[in-house]
C-alpha positions in Angstrom: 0.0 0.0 0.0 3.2 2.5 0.3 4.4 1.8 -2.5 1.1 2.7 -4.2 1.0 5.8 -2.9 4.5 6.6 -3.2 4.2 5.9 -6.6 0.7 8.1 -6.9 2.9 11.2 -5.5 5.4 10.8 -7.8 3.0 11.0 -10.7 1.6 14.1 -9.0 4.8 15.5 -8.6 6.0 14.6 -12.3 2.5 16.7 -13.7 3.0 19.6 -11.1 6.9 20.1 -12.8 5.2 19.6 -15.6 2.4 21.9 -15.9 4.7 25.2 -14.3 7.4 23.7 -16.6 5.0 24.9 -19.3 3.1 27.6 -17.4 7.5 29.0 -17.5 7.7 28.6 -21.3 4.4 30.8 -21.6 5.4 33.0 -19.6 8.8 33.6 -20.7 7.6 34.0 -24.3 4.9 36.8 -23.4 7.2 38.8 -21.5 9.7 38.7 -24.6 6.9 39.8 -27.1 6.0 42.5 -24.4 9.3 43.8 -23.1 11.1 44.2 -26.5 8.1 46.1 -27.5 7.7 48.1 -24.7 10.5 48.0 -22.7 13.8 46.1 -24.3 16.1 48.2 -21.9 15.0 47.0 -18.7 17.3 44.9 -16.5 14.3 44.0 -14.4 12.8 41.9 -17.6 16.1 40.7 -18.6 16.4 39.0 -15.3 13.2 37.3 -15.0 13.8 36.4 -18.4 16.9 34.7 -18.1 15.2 32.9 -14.0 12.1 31.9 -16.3 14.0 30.2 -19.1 16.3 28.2 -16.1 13.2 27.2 -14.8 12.4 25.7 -18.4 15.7 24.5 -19.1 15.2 23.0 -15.9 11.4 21.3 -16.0 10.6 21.4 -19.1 13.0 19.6 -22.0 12.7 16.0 -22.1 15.7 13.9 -23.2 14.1 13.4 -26.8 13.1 17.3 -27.0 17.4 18.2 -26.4 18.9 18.1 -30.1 15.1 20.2 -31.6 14.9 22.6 -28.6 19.5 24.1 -29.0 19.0 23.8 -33.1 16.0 26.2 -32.2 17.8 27.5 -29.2 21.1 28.5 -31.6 19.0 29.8 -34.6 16.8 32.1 -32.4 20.1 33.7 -30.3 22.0 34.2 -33.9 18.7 35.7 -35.6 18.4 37.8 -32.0 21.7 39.2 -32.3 22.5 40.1 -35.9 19.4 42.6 -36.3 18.2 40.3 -39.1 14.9 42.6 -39.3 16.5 45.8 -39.5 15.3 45.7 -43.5 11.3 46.4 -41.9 12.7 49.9 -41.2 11.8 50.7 -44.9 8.5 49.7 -44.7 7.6 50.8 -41.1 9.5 53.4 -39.6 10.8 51.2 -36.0 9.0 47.9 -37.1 12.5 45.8 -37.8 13.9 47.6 -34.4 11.1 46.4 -32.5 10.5 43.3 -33.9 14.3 43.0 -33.2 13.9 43.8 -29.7 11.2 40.9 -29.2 14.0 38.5 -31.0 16.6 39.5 -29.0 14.3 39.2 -26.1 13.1 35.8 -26.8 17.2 35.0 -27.1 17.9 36.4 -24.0 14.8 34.0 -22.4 16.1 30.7 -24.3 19.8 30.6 -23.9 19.7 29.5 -20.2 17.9 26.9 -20.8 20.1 25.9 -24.3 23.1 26.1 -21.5 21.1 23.7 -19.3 20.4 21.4 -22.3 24.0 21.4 -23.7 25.2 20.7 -20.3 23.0 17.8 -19.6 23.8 16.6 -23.2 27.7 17.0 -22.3 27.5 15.0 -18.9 25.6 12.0 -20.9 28.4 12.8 -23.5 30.9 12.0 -20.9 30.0 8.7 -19.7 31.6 5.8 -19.8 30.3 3.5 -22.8 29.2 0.2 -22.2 
């Protein structure tokens, strides 16, 4: 009968990482799109952005999601950094520098967690085979 209910609060447990795992991911994502629009200056948001994406790097990537989620994780820190929308200028007056901002801001949110993934993936890397 322990066991059963040991076993019942770990599945509890598991879906409670879980669910703020993804409530994190979110999160994180809607203060990017709102903080590079608003406010892409603000230590304040670049903080919880980068405690929010350890939290995900943390709950939320499963050992199949690793190799998908630091391809995305590389492209989206590269595209956030080179001002790749700077060309929306033309069209928009400040429409490439925000949508730049919201880039950069969703970079600034993922690369903990890539760090957390690569490192994870580096330990495995460095075990023994069999």
């Amino acid at each position: 009968m322990a066991k059963e209910n040991s076993v019942k609060n770990v599945g509890i447990v598991r879906k409670l990482f879980s669910f703020t795992g993804m409530v994190a991911f979110v999160m994180g994502y809607a203060i990017s799109v709102v903080g590079g629009i608003w406010w892409p200056d603000n230590g304040g948001i670049v903080l919880t952005l980068v405690i929010v994406g350890l939290v995900v790097g943390l709950l939320n990537i499963t050992g199949r999601e690793v190799v998908p989620y630091l391809v995305a994780a590389i492209a989206l820190v590269l595209v956030g950094r080179i001002g790749a929308f700077e060309p929306m200028n033309l069209v928009v007056d400040g429409l490439g520098d925000k949508v730049n901002d919201v880039v950069g801001m969703m970079a600034i949110f993922t690369a903990p967690a890539a760090v957390i993934q690569a490192v994870r993936v580096g330990i495995v890397l460095s075990k023994p085979g069999e």
